[in-house]
C-alpha positions as MATLAB code, in Angstrom:
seq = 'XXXXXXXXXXXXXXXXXXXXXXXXXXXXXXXXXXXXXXXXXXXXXXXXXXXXXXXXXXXXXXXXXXXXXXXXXXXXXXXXXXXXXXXXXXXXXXXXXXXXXXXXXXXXXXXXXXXXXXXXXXXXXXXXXXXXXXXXXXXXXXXXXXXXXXXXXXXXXXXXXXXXXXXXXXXXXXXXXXXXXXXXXXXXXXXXXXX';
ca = [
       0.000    0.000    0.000;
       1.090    3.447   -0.808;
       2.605    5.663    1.714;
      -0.223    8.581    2.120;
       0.926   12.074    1.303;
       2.489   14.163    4.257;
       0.780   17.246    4.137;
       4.035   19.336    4.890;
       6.361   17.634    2.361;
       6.438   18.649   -1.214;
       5.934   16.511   -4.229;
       9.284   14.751   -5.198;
       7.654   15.036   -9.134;
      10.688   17.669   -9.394;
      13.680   17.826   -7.933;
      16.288   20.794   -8.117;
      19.955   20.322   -8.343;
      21.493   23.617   -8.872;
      20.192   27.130   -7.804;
      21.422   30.610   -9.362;
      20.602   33.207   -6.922;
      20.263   36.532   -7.038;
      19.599   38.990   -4.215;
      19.476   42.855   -3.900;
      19.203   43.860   -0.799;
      17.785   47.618    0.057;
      19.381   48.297    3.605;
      18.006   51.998    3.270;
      14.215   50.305    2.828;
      14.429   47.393    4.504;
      13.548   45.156    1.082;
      15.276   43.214   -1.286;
      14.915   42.042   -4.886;
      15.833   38.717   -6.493;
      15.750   36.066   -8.910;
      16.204   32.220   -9.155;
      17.107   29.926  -12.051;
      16.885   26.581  -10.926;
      17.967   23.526  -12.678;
      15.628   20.617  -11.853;
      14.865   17.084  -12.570;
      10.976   16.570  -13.994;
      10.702   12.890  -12.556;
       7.023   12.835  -13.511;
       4.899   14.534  -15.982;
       3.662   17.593  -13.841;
       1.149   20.524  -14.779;
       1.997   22.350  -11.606;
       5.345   22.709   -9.298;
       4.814   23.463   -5.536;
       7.920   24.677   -4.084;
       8.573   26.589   -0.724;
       8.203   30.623   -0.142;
       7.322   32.476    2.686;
       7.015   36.354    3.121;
       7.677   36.735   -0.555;
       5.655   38.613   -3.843;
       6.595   36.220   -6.297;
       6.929   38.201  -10.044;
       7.461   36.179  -13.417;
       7.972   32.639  -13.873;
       9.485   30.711  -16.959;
      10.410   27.170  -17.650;
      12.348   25.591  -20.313;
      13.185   22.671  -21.139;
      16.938   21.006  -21.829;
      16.232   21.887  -26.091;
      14.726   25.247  -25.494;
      11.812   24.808  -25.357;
       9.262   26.493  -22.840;
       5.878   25.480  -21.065;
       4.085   28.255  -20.416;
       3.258   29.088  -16.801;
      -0.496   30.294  -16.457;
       0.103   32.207  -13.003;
       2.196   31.923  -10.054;
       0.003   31.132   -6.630;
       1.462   31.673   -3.103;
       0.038   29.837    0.413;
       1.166   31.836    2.734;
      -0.184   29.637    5.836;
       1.556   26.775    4.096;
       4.544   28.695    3.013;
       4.694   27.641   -0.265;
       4.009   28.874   -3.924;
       2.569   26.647   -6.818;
       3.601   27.261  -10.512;
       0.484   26.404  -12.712;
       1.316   25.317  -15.658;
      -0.460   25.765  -19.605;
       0.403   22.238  -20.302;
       2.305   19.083  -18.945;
       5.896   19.518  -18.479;
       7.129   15.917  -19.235;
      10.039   14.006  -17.409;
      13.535   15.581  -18.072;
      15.733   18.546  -17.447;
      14.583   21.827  -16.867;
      15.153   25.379  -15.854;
      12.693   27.429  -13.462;
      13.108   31.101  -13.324;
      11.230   32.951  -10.819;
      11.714   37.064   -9.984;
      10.546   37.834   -6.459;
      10.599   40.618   -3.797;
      10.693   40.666    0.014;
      11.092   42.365    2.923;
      14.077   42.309    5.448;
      12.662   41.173    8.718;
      13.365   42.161   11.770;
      13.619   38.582   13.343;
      16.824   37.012   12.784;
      15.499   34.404   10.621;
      15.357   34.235    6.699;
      17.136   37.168    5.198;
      16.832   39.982    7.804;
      17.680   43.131    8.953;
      20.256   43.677   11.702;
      22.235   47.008   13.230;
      25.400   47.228   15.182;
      27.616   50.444   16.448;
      30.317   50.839   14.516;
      33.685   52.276   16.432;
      32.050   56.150   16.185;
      29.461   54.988   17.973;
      27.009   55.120   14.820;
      24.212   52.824   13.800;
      25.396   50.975   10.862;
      22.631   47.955    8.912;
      23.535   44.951    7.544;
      21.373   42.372    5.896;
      21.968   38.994    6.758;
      20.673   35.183    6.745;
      19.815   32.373    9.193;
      18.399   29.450    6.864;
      18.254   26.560    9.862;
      15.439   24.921    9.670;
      12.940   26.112    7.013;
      14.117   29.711    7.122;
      16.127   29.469    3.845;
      11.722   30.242    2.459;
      12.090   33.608    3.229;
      14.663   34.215    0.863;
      14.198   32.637   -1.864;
      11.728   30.822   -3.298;
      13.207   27.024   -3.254;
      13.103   23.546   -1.803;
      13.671   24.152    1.307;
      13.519   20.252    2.433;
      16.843   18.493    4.035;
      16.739   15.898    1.742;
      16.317   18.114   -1.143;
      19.891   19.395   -1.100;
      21.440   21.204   -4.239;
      24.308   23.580   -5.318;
      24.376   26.900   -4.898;
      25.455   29.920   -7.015;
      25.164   33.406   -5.351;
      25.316   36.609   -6.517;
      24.729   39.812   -4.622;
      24.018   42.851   -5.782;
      25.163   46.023   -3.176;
      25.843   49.446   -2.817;
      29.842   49.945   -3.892;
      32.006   49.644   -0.867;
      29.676   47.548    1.458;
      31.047   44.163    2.310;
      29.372   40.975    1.191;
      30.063   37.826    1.833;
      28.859   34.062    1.174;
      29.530   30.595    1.273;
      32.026   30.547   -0.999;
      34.901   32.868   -1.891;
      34.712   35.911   -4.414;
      34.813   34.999   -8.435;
      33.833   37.885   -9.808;
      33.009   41.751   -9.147;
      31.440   44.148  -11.619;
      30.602   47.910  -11.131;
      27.604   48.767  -12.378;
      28.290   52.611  -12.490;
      24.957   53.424  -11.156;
      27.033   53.197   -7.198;
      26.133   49.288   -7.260;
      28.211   46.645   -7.942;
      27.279   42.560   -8.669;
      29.658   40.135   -6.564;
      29.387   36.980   -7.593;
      30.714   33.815   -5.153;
      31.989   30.240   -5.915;
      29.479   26.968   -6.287;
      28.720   25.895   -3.336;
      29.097   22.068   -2.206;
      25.538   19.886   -2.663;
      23.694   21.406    0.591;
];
């Protein structure tokens, strides 16, 4: 007999193995922009893909397949009580290798979970912010739109976009930095391990 479906765990119909984030943090208004592209495994056909996201506005959604080609996604629903989004699909996405892209917005708590908003006093004794994570448990959600599931681990590729001359930092080292000439500047990091 069939194990019955856990009403907390996604559907292992996809699975993603690499993630290509993007954030852009706002530490003047406490919010942040990003964007995902997330290379997943279709292990069934699917006309939907329920993934995790809490505290986020979830924007456009595409998926394409390994040869180009795209389904069309037909909206993008969020559940906030169950933290997660569902990406309806125009058709059936059959089993293979795909890419999700999803554009999102949020706002930096002030919890210390997710991505959130912190201050210290700096040695002048001024108020400085800094945006930072704390993804134990299922706080990675309010991020970023993803699997958040400890069995679903994957690869990570960060990027961060900042104000020039603020420090930022990941879980791997620097690879690349490029001004942007607008005061901003893109830092991208090293592939993570699978995590």
């Amino acid at each position: 007999m069939p194990e019955p479906e856990q009403p907390y765990r996604l559907p292992r119909t996809v699975v993603p193995s690499r993630y290509d984030l993007t954030l852009e943090p706002d530490l003047d208004t406490g919010a942040f922009d990003g964007a995902i592209q997330v290379a997943l495994d279709i292990v069934e056909p699917v006309t939907e893909i329920v993934l995790n996201a809490n505290e986020l506005r979830l924007d456009d959604a595409t998926l394409t397949a390994a040869d180009g080609s795209q389904v069309e996604v037909s909206k993008v629903l969020t559940d906030d009580e169950a933290e997660r989004a569902t990406v309806d699909l125009a058709e059936t996405a059959e089993p293979g290798a795909w890419t999700l892209v999803i554009s999102f917005r949020g706002e930096l708590n002030p919890r210390l979970t997710g991505f959130y908003r912190s201050t210290y006093t700096d040695e002048d004794g001024r108020t400085q912010v800094v945006g930072t994570t704390h993804f134990e448990a299922t706080d990675a959600r309010m991020a970023f739109p993803c699997w958040d599931e400890p069995d679903l681990k994957a690869v990570f590729a960060t990027t961060l976009v900042v104000k020039d001359g603020l420090a930022a930092v990941s879980n791997g080292p620097e690879v690349e930095r490029e001004t942007l000439g607008d005061g901003r500047v893109r830092i991208r990091f090293a592939d993570t391990m699978k995590m």
